[in-house]
N, CA, C and O atoms as CSV, one atom per row, in Angstrom:
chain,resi,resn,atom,element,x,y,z
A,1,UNK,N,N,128.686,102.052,44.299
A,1,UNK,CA,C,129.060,101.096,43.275
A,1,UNK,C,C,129.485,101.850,42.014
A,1,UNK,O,O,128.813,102.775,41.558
A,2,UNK,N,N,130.602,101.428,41.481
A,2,UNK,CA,C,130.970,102.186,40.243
A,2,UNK,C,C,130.325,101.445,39.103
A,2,UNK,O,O,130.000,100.277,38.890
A,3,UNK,N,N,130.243,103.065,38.185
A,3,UNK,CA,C,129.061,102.878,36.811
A,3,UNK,C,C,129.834,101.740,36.214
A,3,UNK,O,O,130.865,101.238,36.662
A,4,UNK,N,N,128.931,101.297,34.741
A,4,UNK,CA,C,129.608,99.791,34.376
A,4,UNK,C,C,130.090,100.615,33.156
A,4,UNK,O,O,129.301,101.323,32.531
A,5,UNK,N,N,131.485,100.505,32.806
A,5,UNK,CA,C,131.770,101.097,31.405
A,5,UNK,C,C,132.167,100.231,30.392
A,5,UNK,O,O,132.842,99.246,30.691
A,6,UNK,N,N,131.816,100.471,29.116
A,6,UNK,CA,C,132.104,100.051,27.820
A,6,UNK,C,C,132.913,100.967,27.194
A,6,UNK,O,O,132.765,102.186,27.112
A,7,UNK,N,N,133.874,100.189,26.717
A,7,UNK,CA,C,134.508,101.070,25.489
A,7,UNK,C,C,134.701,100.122,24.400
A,7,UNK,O,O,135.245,99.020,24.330
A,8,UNK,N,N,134.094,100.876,23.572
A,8,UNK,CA,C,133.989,99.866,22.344
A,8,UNK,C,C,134.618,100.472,21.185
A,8,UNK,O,O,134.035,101.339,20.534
A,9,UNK,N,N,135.999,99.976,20.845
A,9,UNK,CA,C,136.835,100.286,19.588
A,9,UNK,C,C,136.559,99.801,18.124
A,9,UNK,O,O,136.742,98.660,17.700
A,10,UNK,N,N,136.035,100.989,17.365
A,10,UNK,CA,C,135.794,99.771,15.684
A,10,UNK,C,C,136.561,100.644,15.205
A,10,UNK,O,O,136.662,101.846,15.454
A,11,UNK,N,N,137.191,99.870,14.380
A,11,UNK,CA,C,138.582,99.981,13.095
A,11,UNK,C,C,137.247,99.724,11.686
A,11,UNK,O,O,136.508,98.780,11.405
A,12,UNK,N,N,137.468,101.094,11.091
A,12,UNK,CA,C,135.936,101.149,10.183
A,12,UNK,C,C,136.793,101.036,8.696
A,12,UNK,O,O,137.888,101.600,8.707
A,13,UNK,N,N,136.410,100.390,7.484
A,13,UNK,CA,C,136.782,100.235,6.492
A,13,UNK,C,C,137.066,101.717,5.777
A,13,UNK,O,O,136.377,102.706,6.025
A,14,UNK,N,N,137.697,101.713,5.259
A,14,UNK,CA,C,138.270,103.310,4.402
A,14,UNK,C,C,136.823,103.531,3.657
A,14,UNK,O,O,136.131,102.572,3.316
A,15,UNK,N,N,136.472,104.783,3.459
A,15,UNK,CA,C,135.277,105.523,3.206
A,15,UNK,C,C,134.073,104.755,3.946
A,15,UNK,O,O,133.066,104.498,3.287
A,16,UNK,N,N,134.155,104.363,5.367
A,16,UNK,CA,C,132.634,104.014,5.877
A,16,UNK,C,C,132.505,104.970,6.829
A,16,UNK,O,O,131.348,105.282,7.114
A,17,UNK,N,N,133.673,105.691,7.576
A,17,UNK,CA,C,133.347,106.476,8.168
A,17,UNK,C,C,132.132,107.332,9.057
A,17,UNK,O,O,131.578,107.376,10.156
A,18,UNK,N,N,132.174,108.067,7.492
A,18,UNK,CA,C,130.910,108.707,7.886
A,18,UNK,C,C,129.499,108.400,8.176
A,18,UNK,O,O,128.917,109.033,9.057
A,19,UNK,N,N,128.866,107.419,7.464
A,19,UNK,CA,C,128.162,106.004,7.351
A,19,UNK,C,C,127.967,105.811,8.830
A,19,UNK,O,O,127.042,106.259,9.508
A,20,UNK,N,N,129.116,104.977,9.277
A,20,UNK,CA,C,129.601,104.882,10.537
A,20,UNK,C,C,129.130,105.491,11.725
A,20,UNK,O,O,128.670,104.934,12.722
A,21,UNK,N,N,129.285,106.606,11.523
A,21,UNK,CA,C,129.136,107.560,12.398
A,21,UNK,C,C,127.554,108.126,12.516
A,21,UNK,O,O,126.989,108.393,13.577
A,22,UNK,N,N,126.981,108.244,11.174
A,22,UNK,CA,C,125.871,108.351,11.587
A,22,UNK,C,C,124.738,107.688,12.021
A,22,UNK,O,O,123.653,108.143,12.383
A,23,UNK,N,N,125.293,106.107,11.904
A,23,UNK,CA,C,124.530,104.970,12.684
A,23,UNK,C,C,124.384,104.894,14.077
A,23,UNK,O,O,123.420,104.678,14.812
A,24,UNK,N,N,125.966,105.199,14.323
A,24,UNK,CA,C,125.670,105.573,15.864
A,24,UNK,C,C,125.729,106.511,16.345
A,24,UNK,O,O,126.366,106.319,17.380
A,25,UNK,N,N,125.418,107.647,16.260
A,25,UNK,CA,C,124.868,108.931,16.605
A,25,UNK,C,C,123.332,108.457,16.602
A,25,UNK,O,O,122.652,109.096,17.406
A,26,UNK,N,N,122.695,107.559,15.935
A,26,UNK,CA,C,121.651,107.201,15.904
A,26,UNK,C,C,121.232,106.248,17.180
A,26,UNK,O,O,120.152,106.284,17.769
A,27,UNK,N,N,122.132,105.555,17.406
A,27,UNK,CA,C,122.258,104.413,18.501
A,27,UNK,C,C,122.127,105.363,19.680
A,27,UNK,O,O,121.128,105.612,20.355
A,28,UNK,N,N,123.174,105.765,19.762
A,28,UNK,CA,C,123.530,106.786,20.764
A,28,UNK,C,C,122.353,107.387,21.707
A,28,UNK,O,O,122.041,107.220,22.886
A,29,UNK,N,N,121.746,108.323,20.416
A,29,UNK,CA,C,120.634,109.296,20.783
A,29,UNK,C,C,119.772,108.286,21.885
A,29,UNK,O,O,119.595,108.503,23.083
A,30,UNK,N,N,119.340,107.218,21.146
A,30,UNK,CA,C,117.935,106.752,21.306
A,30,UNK,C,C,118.573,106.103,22.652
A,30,UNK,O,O,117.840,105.930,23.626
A,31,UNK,N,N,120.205,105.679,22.703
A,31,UNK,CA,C,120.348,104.755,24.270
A,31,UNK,C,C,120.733,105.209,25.619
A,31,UNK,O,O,121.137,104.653,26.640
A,32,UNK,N,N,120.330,107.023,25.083
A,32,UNK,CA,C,120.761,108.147,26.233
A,32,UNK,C,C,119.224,107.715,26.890
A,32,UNK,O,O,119.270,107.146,27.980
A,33,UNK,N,N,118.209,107.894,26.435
A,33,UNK,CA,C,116.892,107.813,26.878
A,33,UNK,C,C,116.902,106.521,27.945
A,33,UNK,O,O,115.999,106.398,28.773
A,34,UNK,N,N,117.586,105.933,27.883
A,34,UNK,CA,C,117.280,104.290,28.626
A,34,UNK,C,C,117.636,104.602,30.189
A,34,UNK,O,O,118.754,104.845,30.642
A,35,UNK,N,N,116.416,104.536,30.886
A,35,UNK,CA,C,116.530,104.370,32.189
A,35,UNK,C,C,117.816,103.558,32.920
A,35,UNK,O,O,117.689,103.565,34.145
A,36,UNK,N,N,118.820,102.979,32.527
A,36,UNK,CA,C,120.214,102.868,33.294
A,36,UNK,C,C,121.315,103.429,32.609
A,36,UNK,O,O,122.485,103.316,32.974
A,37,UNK,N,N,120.806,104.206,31.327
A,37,UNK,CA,C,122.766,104.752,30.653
A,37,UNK,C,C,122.374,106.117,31.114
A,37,UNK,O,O,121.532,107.000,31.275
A,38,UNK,N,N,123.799,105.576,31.227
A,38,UNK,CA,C,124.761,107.404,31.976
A,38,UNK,C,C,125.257,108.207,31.328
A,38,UNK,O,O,125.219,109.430,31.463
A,39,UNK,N,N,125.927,107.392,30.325
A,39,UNK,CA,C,126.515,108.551,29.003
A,39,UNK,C,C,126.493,107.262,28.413
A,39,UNK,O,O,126.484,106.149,28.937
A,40,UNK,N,N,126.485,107.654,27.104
A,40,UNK,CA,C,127.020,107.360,25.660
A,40,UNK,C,C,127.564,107.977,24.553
A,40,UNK,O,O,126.741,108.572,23.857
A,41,UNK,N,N,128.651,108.005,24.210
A,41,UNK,CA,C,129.142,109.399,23.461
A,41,UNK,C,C,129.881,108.540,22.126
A,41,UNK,O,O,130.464,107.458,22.199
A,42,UNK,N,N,129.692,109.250,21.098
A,42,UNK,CA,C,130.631,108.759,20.142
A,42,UNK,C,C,131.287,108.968,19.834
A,42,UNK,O,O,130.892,110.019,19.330
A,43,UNK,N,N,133.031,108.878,19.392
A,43,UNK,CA,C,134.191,109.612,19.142
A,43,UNK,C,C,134.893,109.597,18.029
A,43,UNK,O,O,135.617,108.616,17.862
A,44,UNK,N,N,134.876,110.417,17.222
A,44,UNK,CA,C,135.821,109.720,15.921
A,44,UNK,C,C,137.462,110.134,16.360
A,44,UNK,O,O,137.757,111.229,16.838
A,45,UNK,N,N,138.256,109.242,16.144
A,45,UNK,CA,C,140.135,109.136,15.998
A,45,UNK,C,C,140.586,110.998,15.341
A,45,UNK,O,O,140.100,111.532,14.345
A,46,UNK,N,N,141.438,111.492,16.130
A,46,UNK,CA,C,141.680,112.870,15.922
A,46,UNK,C,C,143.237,111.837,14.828
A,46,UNK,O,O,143.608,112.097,13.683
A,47,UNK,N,N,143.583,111.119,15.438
A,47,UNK,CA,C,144.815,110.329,14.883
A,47,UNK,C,C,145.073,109.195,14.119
A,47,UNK,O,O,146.121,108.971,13.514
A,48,UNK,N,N,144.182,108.554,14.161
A,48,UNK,CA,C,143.839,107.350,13.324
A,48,UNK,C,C,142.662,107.842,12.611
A,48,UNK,O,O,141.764,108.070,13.422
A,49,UNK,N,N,142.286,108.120,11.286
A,49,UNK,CA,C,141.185,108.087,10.443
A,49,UNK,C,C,140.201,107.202,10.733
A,49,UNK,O,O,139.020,107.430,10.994
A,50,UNK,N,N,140.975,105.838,10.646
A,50,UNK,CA,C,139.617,104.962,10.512
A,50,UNK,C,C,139.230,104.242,11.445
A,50,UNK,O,O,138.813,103.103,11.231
A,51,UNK,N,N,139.315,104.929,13.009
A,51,UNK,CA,C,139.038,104.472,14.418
A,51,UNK,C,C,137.651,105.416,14.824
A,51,UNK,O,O,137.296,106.526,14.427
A,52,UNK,N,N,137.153,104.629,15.620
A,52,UNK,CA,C,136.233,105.289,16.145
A,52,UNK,C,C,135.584,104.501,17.244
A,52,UNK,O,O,135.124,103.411,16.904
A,53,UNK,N,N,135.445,104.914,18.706
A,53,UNK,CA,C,135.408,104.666,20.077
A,53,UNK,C,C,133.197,104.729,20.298
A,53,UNK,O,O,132.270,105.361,19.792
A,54,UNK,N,N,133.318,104.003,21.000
A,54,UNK,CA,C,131.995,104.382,21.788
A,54,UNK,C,C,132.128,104.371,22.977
A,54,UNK,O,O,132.470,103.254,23.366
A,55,UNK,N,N,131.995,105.260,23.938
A,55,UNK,CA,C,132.130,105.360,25.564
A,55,UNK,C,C,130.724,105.135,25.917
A,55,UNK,O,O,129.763,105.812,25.551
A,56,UNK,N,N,130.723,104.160,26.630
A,56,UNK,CA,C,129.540,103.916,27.272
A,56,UNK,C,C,129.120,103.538,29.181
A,56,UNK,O,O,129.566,102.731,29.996
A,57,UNK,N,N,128.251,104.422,29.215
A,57,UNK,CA,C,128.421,104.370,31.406
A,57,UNK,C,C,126.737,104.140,31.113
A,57,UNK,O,O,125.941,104.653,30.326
A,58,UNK,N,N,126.622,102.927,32.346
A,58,UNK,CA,C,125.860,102.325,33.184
A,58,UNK,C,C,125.599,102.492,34.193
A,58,UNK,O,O,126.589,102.725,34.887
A,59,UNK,N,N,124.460,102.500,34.835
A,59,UNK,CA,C,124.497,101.917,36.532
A,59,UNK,C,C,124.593,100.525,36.874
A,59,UNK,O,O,124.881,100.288,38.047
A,60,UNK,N,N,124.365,99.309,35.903
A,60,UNK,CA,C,125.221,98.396,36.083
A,60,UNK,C,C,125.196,97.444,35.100
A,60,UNK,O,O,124.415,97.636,34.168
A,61,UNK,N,N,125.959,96.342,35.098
A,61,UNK,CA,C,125.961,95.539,33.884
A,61,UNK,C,C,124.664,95.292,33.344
A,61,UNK,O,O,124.610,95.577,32.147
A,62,UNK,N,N,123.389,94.768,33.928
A,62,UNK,CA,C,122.094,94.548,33.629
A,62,UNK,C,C,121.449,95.615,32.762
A,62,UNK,O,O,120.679,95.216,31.888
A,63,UNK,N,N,121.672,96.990,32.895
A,63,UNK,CA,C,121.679,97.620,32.248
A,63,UNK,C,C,122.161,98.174,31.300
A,63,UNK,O,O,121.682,99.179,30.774
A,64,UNK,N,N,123.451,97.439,30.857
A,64,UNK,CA,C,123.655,97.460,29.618
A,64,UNK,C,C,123.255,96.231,29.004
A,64,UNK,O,O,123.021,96.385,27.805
A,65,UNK,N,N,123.076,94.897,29.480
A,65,UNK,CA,C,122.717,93.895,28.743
A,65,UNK,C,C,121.547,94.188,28.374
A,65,UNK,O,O,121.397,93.661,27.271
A,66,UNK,N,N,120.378,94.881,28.752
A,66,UNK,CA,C,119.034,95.595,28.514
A,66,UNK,C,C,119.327,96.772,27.358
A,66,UNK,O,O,118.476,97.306,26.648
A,67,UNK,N,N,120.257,96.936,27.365
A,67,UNK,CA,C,120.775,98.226,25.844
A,67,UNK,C,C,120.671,97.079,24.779
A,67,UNK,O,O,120.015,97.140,23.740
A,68,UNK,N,N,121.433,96.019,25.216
A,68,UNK,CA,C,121.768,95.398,23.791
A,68,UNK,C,C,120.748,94.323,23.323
A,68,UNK,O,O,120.982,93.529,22.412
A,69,UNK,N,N,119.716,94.371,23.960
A,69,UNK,CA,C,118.473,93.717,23.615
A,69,UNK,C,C,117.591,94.988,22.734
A,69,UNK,O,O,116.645,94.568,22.067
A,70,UNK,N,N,117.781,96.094,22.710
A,70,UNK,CA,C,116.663,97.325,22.507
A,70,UNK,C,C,117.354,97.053,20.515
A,70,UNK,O,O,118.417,96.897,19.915
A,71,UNK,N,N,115.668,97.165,20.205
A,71,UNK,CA,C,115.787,97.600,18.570
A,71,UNK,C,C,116.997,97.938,17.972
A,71,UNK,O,O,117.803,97.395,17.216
A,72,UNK,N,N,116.905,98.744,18.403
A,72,UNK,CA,C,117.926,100.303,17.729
A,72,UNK,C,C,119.447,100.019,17.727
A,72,UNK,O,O,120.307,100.399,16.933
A,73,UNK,N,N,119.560,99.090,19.058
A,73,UNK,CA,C,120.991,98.284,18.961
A,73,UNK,C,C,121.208,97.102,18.611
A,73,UNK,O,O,122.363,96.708,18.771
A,74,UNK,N,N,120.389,96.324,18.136
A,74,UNK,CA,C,120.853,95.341,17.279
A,74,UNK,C,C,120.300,96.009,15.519
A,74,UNK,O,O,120.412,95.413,14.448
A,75,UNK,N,N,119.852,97.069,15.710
A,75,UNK,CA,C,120.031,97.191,13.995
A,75,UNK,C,C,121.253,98.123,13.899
A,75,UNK,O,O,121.677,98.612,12.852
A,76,UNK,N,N,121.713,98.285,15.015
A,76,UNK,CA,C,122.935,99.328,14.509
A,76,UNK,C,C,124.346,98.343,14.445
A,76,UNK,O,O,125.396,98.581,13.847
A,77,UNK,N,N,124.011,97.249,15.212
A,77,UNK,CA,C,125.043,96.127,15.712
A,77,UNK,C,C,125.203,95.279,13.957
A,77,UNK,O,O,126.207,94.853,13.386
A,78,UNK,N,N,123.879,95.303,13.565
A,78,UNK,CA,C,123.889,94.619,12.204
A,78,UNK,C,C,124.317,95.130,10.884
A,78,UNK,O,O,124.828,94.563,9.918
A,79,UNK,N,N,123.918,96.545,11.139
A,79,UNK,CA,C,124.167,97.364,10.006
A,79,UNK,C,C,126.015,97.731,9.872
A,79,UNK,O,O,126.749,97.915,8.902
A,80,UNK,N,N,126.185,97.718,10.960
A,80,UNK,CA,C,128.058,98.259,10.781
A,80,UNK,C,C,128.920,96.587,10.725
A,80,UNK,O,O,130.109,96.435,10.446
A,81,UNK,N,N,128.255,95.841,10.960
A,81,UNK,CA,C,128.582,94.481,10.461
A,81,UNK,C,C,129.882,94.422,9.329
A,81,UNK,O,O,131.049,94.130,9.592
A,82,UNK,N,N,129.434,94.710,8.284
A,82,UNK,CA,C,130.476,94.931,6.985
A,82,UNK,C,C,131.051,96.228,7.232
A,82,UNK,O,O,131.568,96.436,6.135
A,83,UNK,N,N,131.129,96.532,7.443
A,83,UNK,CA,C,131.480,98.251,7.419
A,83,UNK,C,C,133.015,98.161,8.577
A,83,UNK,O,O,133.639,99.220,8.647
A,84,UNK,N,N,133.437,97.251,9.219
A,84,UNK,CA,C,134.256,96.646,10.245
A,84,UNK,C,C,135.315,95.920,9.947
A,84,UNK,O,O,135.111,94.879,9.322
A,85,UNK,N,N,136.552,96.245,10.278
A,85,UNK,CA,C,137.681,95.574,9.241
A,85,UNK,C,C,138.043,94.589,11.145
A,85,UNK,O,O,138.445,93.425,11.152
A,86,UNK,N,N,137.767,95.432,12.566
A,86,UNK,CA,C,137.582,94.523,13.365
A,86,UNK,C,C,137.681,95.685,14.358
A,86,UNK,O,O,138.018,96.867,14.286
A,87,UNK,N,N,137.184,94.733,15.455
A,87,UNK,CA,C,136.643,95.383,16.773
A,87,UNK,C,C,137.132,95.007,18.386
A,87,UNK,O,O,137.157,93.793,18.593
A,88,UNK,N,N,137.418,95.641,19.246
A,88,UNK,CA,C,137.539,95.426,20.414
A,88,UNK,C,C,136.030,95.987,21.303
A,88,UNK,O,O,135.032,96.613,20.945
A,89,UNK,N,N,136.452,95.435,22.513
A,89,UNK,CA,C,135.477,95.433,23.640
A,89,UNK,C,C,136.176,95.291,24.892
A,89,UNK,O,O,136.815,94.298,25.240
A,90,UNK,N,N,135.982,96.514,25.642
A,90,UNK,CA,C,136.616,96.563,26.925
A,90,UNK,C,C,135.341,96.882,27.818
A,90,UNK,O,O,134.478,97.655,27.402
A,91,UNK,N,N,135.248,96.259,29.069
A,91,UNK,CA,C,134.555,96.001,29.865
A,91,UNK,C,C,134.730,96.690,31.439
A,91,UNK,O,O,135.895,96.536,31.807
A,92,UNK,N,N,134.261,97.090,32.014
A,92,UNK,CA,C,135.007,97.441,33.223
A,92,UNK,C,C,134.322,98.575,34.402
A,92,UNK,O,O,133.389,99.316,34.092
A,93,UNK,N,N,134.761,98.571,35.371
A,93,UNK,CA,C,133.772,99.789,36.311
A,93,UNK,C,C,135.070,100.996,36.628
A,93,UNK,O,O,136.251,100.770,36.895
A,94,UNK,N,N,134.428,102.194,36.501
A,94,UNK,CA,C,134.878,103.481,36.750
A,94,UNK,C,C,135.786,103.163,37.952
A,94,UNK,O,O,135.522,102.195,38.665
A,95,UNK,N,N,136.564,103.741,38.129
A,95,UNK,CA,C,137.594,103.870,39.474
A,95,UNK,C,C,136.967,105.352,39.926
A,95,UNK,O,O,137.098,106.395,39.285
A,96,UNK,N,N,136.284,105.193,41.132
A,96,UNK,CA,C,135.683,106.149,42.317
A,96,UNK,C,C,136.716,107.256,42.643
A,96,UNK,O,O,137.832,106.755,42.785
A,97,UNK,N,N,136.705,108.794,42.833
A,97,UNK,CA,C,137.797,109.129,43.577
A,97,UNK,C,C,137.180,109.672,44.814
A,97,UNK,O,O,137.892,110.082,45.731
């Protein structure tokens, strides 16, 4: 079964950046520990300044809906709230080779 992936695009307000970034480096850390994530990595835009990606792998959807119940991600979900000029969410499973 292929892992469950997230990619989650935020378009971050001019000077939140960094802010930004260290919220979820915070998220991150604590949602590597979770008995179903596979990776979680955070990326800042080499090309766009004020983009910044979260890659996220599962072993399956349940286990990420169990991420987004944990502390640490709804205070990080709350805190970048304002800090967000707007956001995408892509959903989807790895293609196997």
């Amino acid at each position: 079964m292929p892992a469950f992936t997230v990619l989650a695009i935020h378009r971050v307000k001019a000077g939140m950046r960094a802010t930004w970034a260290e919220l979820a480096t915070v998220n991150a850390e604590a949602a590597r520990s979770e008995p179903g994530c596979l990776q979680f990595d955070v990326v800042l835009s080499d090309e766009e300044p004020n983009m910044a990606f979260l890659v996220e792998m599962y072993v399956d959807r349940a286990a990420w809906d169990a991420h987004l119940q944990k502390p640490y991600c709804r205070s990080f979900m709350s805190a970048i709230e304002t800090m967000l000029v707007d956001r995408t969410r892509m959903l989807g499973g790895r293609v196997e080779t």
